[in-house]
ZALODO-741630 format. One line per field, with one value per residue (C-alpha): chain; residue in three letters; x, y, z. Coordinates in Angstrom, 1 decimal. Each point is the difference from the previous one (the first is absolute). Example, Ala and Ser with C-alpha at 12.3 -4.5 7.8 and 13.67 -1.06 7.14 Angstrom:
// residues 2
ch = (A|A) .
aa = (ala|ser) .
u = (12.3|1.4) .
v = (-4.5|3.4) .
w = (7.8|-0.7) .
***
This chain:
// residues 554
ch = (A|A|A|A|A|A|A|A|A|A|A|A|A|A|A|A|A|A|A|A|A|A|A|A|A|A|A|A|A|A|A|A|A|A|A|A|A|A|A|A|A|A|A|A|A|A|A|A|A|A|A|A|A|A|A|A|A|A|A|A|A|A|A|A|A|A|A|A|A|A|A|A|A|A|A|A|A|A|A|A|A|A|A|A|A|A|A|A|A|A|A|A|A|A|A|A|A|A|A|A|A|A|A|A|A|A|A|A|A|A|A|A|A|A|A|A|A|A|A|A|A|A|A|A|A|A|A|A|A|A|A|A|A|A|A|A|A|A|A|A|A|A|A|A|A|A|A|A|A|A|A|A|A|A|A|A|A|A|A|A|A|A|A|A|A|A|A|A|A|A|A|A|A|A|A|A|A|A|A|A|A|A|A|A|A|A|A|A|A|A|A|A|A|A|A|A|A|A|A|A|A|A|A|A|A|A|A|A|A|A|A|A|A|A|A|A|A|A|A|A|A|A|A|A|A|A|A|A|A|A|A|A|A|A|A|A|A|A|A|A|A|A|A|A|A|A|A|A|A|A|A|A|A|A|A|A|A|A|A|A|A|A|A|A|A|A|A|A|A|A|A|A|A|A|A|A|A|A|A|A|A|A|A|A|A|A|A|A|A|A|A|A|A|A|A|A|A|A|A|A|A|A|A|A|A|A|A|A|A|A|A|A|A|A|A|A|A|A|A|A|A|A|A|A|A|A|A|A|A|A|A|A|A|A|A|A|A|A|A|A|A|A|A|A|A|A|A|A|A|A|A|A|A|A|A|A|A|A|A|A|A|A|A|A|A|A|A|A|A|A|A|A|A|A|A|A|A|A|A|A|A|A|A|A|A|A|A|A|A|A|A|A|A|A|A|A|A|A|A|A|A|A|A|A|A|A|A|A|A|A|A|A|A|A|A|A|A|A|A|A|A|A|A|A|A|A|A|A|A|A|A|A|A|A|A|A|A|A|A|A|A|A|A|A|A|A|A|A|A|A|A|A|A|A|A|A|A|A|A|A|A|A|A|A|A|A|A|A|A|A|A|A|A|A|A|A|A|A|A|A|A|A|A|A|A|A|A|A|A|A|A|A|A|A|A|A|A|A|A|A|A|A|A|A|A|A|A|A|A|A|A|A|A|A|A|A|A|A|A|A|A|A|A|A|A|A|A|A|A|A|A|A|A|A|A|A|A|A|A|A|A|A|A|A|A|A|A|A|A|A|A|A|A|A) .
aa = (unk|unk|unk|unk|unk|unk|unk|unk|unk|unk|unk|unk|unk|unk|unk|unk|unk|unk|unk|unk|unk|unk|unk|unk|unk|unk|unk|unk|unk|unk|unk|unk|unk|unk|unk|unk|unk|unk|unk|unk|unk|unk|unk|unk|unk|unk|unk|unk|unk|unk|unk|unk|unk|unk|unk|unk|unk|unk|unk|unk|unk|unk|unk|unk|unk|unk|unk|unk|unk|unk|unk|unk|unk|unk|unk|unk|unk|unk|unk|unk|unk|unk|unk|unk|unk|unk|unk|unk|unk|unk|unk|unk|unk|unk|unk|unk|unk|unk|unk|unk|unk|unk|unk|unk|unk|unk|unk|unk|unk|unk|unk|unk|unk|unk|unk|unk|unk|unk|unk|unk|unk|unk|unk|unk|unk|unk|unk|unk|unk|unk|unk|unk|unk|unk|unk|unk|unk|unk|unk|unk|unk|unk|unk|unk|unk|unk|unk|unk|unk|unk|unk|unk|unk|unk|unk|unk|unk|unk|unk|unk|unk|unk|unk|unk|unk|unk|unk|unk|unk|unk|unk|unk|unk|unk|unk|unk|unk|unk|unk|unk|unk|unk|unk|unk|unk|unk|unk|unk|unk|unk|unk|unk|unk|unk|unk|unk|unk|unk|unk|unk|unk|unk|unk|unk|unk|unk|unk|unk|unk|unk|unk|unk|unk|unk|unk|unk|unk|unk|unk|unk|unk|unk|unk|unk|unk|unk|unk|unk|unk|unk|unk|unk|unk|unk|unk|unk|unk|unk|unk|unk|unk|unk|unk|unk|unk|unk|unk|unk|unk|unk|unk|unk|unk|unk|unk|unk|unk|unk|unk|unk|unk|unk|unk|unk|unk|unk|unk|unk|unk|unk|unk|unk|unk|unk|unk|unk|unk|unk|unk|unk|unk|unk|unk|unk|unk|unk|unk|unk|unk|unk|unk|unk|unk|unk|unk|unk|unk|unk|unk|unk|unk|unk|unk|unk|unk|unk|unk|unk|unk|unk|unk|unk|unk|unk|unk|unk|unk|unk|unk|unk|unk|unk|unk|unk|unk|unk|unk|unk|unk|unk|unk|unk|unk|unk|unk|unk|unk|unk|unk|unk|unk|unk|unk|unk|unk|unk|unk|unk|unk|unk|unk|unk|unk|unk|unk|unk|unk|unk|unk|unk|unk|unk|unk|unk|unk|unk|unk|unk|unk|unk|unk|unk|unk|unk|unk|unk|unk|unk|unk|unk|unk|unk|unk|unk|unk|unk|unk|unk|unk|unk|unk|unk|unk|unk|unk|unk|unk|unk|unk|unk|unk|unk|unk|unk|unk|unk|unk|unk|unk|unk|unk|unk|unk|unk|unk|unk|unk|unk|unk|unk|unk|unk|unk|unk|unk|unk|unk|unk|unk|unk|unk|unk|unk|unk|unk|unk|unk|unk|unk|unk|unk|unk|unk|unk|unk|unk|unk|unk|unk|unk|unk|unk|unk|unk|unk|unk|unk|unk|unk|unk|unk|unk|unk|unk|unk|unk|unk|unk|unk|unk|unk|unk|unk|unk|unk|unk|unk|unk|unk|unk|unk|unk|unk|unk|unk|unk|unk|unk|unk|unk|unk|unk|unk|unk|unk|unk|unk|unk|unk|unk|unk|unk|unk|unk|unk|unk|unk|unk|unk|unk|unk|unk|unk|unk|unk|unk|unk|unk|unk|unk|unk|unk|unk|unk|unk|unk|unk|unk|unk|unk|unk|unk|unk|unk|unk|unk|unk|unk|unk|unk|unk|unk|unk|unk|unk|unk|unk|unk|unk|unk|unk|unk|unk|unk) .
u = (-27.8|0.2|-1.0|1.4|-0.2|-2.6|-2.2|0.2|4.2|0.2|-2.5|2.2|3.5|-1.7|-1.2|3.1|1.7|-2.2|0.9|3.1|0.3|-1.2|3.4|0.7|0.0|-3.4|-1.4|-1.9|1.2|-1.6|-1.0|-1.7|-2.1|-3.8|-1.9|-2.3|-2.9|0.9|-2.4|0.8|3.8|0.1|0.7|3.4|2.8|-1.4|-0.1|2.6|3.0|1.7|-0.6|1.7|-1.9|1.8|-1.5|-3.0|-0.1|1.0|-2.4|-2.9|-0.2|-1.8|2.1|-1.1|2.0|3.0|0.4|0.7|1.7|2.7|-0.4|0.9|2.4|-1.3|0.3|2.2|-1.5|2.0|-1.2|-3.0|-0.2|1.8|-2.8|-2.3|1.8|0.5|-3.9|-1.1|2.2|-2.0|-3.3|0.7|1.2|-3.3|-2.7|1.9|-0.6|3.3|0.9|3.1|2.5|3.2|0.5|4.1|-0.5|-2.2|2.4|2.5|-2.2|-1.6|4.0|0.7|-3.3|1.5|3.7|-2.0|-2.3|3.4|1.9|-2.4|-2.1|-3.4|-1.9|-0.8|-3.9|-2.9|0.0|3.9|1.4|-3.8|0.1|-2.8|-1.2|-1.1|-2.9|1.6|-1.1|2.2|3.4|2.8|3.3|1.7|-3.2|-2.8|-3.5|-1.8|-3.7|-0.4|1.1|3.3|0.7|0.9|2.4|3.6|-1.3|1.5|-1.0|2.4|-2.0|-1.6|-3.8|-0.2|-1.0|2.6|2.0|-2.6|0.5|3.8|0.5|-2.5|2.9|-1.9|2.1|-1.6|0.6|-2.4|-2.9|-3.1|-2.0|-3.2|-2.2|0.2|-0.1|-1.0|-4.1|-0.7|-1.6|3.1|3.3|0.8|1.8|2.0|3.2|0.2|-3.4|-2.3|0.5|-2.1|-1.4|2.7|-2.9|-1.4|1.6|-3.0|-1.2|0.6|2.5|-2.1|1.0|1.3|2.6|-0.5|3.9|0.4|-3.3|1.7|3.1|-1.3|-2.5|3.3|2.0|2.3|-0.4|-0.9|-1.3|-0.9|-1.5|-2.1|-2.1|-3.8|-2.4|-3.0|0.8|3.6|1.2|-3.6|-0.5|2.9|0.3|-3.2|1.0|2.8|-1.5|2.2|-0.9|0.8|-0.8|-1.4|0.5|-2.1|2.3|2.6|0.8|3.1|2.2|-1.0|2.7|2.8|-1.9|-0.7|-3.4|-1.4|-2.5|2.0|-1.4|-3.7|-0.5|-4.6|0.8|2.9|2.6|0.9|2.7|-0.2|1.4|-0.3|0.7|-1.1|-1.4|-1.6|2.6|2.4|-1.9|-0.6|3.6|1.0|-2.9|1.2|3.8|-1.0|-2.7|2.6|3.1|-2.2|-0.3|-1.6|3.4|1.4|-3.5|-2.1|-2.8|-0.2|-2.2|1.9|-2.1|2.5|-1.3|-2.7|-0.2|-3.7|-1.9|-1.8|-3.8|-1.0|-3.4|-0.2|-2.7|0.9|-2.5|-0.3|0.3|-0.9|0.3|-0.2|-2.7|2.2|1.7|-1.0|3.4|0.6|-1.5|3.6|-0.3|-3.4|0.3|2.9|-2.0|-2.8|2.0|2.3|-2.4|-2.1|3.2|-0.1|-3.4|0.8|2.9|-2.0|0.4|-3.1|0.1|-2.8|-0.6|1.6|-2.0|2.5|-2.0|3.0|1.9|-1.0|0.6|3.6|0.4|-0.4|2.1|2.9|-0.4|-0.1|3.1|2.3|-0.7|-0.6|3.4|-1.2|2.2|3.0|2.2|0.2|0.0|3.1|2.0|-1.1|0.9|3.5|0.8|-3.0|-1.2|-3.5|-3.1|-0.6|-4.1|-0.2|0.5|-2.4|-1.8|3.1|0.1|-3.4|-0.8|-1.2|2.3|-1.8|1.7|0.7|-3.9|-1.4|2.8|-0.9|-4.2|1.7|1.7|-3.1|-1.6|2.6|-0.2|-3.6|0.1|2.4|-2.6|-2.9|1.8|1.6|-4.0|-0.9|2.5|-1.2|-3.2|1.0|0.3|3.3|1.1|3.4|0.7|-1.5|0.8|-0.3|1.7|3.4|-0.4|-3.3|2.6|2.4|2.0|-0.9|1.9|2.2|-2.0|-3.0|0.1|-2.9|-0.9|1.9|-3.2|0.5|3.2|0.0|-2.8|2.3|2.7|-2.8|-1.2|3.4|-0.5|2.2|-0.2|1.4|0.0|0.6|-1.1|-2.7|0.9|-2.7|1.5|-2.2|-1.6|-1.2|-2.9|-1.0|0.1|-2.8|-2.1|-3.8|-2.5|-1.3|2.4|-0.2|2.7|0.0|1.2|1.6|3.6|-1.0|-1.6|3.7|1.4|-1.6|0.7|3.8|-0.7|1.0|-0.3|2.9|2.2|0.1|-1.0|2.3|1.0|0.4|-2.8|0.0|-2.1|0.4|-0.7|-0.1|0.2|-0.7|3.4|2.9|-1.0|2.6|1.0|-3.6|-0.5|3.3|-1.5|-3.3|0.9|2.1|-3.4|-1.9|3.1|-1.1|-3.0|0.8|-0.1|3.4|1.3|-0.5|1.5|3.4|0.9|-0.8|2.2|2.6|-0.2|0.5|-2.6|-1.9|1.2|-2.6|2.0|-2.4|-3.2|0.2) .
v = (-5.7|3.6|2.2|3.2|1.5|2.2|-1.7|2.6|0.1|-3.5|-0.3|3.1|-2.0|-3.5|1.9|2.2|-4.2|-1.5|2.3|-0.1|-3.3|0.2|-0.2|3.6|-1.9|-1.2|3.4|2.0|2.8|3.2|1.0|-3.3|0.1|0.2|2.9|-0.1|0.5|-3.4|-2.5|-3.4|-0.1|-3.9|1.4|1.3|-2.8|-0.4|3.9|1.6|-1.5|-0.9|-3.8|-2.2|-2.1|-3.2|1.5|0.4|-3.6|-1.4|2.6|-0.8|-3.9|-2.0|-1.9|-3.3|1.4|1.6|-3.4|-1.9|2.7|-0.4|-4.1|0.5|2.5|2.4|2.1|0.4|0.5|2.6|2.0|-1.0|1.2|3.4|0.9|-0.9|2.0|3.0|0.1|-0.4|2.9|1.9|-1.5|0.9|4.0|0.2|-1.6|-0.4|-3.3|-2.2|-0.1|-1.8|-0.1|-2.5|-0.1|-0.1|-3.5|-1.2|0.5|-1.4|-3.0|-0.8|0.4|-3.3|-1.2|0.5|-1.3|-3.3|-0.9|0.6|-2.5|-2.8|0.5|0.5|2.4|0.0|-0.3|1.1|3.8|-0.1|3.7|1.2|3.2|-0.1|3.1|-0.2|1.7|1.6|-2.1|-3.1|0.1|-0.2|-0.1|3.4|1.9|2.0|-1.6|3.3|-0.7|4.0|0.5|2.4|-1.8|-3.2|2.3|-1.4|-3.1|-2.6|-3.6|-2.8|-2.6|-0.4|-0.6|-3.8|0.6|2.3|-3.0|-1.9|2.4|0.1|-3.8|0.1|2.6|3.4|3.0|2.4|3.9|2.1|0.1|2.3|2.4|-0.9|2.0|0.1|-3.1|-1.2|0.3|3.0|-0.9|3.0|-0.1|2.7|0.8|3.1|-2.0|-0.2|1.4|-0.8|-2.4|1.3|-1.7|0.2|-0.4|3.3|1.5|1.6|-3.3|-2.6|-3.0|-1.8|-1.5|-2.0|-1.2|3.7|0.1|-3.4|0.7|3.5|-1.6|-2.8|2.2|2.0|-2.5|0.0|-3.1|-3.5|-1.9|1.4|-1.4|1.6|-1.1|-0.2|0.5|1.9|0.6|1.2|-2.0|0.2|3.8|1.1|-2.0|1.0|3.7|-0.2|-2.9|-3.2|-3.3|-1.6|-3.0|-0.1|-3.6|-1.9|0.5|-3.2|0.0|2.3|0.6|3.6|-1.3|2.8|3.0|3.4|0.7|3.4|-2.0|-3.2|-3.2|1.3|-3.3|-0.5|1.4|-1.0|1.9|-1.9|0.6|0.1|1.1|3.3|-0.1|0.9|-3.4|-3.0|-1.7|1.2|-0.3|-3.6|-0.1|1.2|-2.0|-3.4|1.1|0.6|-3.1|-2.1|0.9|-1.9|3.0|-2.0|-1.8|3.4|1.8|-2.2|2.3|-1.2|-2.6|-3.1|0.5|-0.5|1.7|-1.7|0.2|0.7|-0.6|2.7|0.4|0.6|1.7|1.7|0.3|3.9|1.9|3.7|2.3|3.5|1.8|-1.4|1.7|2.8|1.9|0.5|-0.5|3.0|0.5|-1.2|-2.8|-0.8|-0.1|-2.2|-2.5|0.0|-0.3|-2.8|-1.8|0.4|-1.1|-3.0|-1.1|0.4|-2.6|-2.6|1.0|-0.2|2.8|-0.1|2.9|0.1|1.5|1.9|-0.8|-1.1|3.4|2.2|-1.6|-1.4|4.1|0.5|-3.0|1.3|3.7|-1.4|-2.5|2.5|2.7|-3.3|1.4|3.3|1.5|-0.8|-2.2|3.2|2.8|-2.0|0.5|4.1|0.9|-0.8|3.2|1.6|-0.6|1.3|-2.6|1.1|0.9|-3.5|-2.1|1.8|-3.3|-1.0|3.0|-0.1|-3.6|-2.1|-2.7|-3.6|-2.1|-3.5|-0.9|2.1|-0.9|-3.9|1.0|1.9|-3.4|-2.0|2.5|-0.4|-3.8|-0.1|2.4|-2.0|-3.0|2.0|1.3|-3.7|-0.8|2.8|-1.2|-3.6|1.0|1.1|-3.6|-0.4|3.7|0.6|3.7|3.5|2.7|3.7|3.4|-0.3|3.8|2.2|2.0|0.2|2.2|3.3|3.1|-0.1|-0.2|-1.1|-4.0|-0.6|-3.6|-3.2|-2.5|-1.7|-1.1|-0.5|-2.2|-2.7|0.4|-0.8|-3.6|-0.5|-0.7|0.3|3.4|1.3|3.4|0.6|2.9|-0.9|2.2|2.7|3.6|2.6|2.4|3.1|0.2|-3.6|0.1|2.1|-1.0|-0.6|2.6|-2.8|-0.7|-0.2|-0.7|-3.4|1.3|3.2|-1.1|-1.2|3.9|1.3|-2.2|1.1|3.5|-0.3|-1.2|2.4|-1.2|2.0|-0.7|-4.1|0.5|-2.9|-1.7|-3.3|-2.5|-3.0|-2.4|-3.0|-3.8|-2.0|-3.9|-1.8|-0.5|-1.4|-0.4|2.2|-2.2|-0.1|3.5|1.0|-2.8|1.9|3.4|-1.3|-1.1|3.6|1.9|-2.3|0.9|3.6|1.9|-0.9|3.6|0.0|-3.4|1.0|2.3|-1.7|-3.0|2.3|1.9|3.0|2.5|2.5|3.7|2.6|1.8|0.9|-0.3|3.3) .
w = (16.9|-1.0|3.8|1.7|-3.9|-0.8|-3.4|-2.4|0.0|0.2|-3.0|-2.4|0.5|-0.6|-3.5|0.0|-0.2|-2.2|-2.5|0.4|-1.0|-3.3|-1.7|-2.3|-3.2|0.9|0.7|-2.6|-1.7|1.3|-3.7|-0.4|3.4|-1.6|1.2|3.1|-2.1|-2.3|1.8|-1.8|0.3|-1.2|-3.3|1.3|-0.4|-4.2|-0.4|1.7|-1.7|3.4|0.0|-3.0|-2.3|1.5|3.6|-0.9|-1.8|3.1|2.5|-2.5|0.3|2.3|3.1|-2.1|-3.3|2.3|1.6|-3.5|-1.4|3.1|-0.1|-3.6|0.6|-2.7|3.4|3.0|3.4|0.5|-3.0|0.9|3.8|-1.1|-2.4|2.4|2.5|-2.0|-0.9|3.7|0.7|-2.7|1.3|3.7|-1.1|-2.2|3.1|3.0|-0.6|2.5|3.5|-0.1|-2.9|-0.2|-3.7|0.2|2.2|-2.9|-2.3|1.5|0.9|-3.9|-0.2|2.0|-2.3|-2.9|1.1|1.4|-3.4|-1.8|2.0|0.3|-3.3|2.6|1.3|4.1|-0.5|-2.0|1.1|-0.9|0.1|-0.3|1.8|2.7|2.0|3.4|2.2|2.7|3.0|-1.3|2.0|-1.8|2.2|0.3|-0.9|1.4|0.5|0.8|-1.3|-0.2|3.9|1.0|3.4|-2.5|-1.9|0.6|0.9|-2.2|-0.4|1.3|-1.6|-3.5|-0.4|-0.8|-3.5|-0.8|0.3|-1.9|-2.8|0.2|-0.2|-3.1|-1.4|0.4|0.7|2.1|-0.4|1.1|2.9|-0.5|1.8|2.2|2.3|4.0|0.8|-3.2|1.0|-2.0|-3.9|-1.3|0.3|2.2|3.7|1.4|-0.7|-3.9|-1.0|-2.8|-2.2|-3.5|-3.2|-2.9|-2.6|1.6|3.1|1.7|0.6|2.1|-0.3|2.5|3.2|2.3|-3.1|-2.2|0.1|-2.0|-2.4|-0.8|-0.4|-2.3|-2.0|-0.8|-1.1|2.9|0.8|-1.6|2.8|3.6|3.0|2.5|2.4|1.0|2.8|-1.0|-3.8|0.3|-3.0|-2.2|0.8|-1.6|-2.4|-1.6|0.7|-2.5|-2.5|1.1|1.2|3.2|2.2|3.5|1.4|2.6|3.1|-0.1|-3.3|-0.2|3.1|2.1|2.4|1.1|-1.6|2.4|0.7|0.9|2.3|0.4|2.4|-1.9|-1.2|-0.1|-3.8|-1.1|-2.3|-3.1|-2.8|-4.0|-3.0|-1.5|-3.9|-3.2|-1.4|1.4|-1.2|2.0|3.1|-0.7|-0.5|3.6|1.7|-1.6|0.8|3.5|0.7|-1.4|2.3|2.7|2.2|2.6|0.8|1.5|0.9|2.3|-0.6|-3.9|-1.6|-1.6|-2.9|-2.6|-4.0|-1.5|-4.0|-0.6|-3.1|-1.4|-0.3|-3.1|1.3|3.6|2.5|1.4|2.3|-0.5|3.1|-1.9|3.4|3.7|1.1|2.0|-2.8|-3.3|-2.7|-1.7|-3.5|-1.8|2.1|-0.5|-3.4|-0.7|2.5|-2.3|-3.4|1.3|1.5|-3.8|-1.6|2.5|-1.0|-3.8|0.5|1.9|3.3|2.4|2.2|3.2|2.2|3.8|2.6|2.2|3.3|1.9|-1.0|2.3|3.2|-1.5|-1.0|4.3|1.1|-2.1|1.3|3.7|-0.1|-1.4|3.4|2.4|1.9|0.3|-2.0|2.2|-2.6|-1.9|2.8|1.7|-3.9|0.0|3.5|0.0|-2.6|0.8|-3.1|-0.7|-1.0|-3.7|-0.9|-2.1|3.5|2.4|0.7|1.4|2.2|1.3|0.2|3.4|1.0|-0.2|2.8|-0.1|-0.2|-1.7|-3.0|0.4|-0.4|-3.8|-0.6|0.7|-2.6|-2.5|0.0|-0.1|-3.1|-1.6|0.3|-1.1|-3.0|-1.2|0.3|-2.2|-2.6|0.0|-0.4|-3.4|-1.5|-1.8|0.6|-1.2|0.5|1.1|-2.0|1.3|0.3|2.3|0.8|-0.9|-1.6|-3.3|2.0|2.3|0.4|3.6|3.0|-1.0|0.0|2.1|-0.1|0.2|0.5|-3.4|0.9|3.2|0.1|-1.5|2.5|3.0|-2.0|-1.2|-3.6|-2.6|-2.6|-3.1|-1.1|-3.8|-2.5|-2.0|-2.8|0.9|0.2|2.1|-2.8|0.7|-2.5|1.0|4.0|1.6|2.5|-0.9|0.8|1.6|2.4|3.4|3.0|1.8|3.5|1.1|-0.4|-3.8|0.0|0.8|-2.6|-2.6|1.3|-1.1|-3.5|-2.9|-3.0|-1.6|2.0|-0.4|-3.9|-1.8|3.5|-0.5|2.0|2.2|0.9|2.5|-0.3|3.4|0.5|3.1|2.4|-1.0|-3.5|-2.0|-2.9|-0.6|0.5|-2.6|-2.7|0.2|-0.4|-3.0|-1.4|1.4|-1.9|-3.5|0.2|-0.5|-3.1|-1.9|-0.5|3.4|0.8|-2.3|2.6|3.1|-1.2|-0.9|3.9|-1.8|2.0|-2.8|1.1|1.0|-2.9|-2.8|2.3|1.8) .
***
């Protein structure tokens, strides 16, 4: 651990070295650098001339297409992980997007891929020499672990996070790890170590957070596949910030075993991992690669539940949160509820309305768990470098230990919630799914996320969630708030405050669907069947992963 150092130099060389790793062949030529006032800069590898066709081919396809094209050998891993590499280093120079870089061992290991599928005519696994990006609290051995705090600066893993491993023996290549926010509990990506992680569709917005390193990175094209990690919307918020989709598992499905957490032994809500990607096929590819290593064999803490092929519905039963009663969704957001949900009905679909009576009192667990220490898990990380507590984690600074007692009456809460909301469900006779905003947001300039309760909600019951785009973009013209509108509660009041329709005009939007616990192949089958039930021009491109720009909206 990083002491004796004062934060802010510690902080400028760990910058000063992350930059420095970016090789000079991957760095982009000063006459190429867009302007400060471009805002979308996901335009830049097709129009500045500095990427190849054959790297953008290979940058531009899905991790499902990349890992046939190397099976077939149409590609090398190696060619593969350099363009990869090489547009990460152009992603992390245009939103300051990556924590860690190691591209020149990932080379060298899709090398040894490449030299192996030669010699014996196979490839290692199904994610063979798929390049796979990391959040930054999974160890890797030989690198920092920070989770946005100076004092963990120089403090390199000795051990890998078990799925790390899990990834490597499927025959990923791992080259990159990506910024998060102190301690990973803020919903941006920002800490006085690397700073802000921005939007690359438009860079006065947020990237979301905990995982707004990997969305950025991914909405870029940086990356094919990333994984992040969940436990209050950390994978959902940003991936709806930047238009991807993502998976948040019941906890025991994937292995969180080995990874650093900025409030680790926290376990009344639990942290869960998922992929981060750009189609739901490629998250369904990494959750049946990991189910199917049997990580319960190596984490005792995983369910031997091994993937379960499940038929599709052909009509669903979906309830309809339109808000939960705290905070009202913006009007982007409330309007791509009420056209999917009318395209839903128009394919069969029989959608019900949920009554978010349960949300409120979830909304106060949540906020009380996470400042149940008192704020000392993240106090004993600052002091060390005297590093400051930034504005975004004053709950943390001001909050009341619990003691031992008062934490087991929250658990006792927590358990009866879960109860009460299972009953809620049931009572919906032959309920499949809830469908609902995952933030109130399309996105929101930096510093004003406001509200986590749609997501975090989930984490408290433990059911399983998708975020996807639903093929709404934010228009300007279309989202205003009704003269009759009227705030919910005072924090939905200060929501509201930050919304500017200009500013997310042609932002792509996201909604969520939830499923009870442990029910992801279910849950991936039936956003399949929400995602046909979308307009077709609009289907083409979600199929595709190709994210529409903001280009041509503004």
């Amino acid at each position: 651990m990083m002491s004796g150092q004062h934060w802010e130099k510690i902080a400028a060389t760990k910058r000063a070295a992350l930059l420095g790793n970016i090789p000079p062949e991957y760095r982009i030529p000063p006459n190429l650098l867009p302007s400060d006032v471009q805002l979308d800069v996901t335009t830049f590898p097709r129009e500045s001339g500095w990427f190849s066709q054959r790297e953008l081919d290979i940058t531009e396809s899905t991790a499902t297409a990349i890992v046939r094209n190397i099976a077939s050998r149409a590609w090398s891993s190696e060619e593969v992980t350099r363009a990869f590499s090489k547009r990460a280093a152009a992603a992390h120079q245009l939103t300051n997007c990556l924590s860690e870089i190691f591209f020149l061992e990932a080379i060298e290991q899709a090398k040894s891929l490449d030299e192996r599928q030669r010699t014996t005519g196979k490839v290692v696994g199904p994610l063979h020499g798929l390049p796979i990006s990391l959040k930054d609290n999974f160890n890797v051995v030989g690198k920092d672990s920070t989770v946005g705090f100076a004092s963990l600066v120089d403090n390199p893993a000795t051990y890998n996070s078990t799925l790390v491993e899990v990834l490597e023996r499927a025959g990923a290549v791992r080259y990159c790890k990506t910024n998060v926010p102190t301690a990973m509990m803020i919903a941006e990506s920002v800490n006085n170590v690397f700073g802000r992680t921005v939007n690359p569709l438009n860079r006065k917005l947020t990237s979301g957070g905990s995982s707004g390193g990997e969305s950025a990175l991914i909405a870029f094209g940086g990356s094919p596949l990333g994984v992040g990690t969940d436990i209050g919307g950390s994978l959902r918020i940003p991936a709806a910030c930047t238009g991807i989709f993502t998976l948040r598992p019941s906890f025991g499905r994937f292995t969180t075993q080995r990874c650093r957490s900025g409030l680790a032994g926290q376990e009344a809500v639990l942290s869960v991992n998922g992929p981060m990607a750009k189609t739901l096929d490629d998250i369904t590819l990494f959750a049946k690669t990991v189910v199917d290593s049997m990580p319960w064999l190596v984490d005792p803490k995983c369910l031997p539940i091994p993937w379960r092929s499940v038929e599709s519905k052909k009509t669903l039963k979906i309830a309809l949160m339109m808000d939960d009663g705290i905070v009202t969704p913006t009007p982007p957001v409330t309007r791509a509820l009420k056209e999917t949900a009318e395209k839903l009905r128009n394919a069969g679909h029989e959608i019900v309305d949920w009554n978010p009576r349960l949300h409120s009192k979830t909304v106060e667990f949540l906020a009380k768990m996470f400042v149940a220490d008192g704020g000392k898990s993240v106090r004993a990380l600052l002091e060390p470098t005297q590093e400051p507590f930034r504005p975004e984690m004053e709950m943390y600074q001001t909050a009341t230990e619990l003691g031992t007692y008062g934490m087991w009456q929250l658990q006792l809460d927590r358990s009866e919630l879960q109860r009460e909301f299972l009953d809620q469900w049931m009572s919906y006779e032959g309920l499949d799914a809830l469908l609902c905003p995952t933030t109130p947001y399309a996105s929101v300039e930096h510093g004003d996320f406001k509200y986590v309760g749609y997501t975090g909600v989930f984490n408290v019951v433990d059911y399983s969630a998708v975020s996807f785009p639903c093929g709404v973009f934010a228009d300007k013209a279309q989202d205003q708030f009704s003269p009759d509108y009227a705030p919910l509660s005072e924090i939905c009041r200060n929501v509201q405050s930050t919304y500017k329709a200009d500013n997310v005009h042609g932002m792509p939007v996201s909604l969520q669907l939830v499923s009870k616990r442990l029910e992801e192949e279910k849950l991936l089958s039936m956003t399949a069947t929400v995602l046909q039930a979308i307009h077709p021009s609009t289907l083409a491109s979600l199929k595709s992963g190709l994210v529409s720009s903001i280009k041509g909206r503004l």
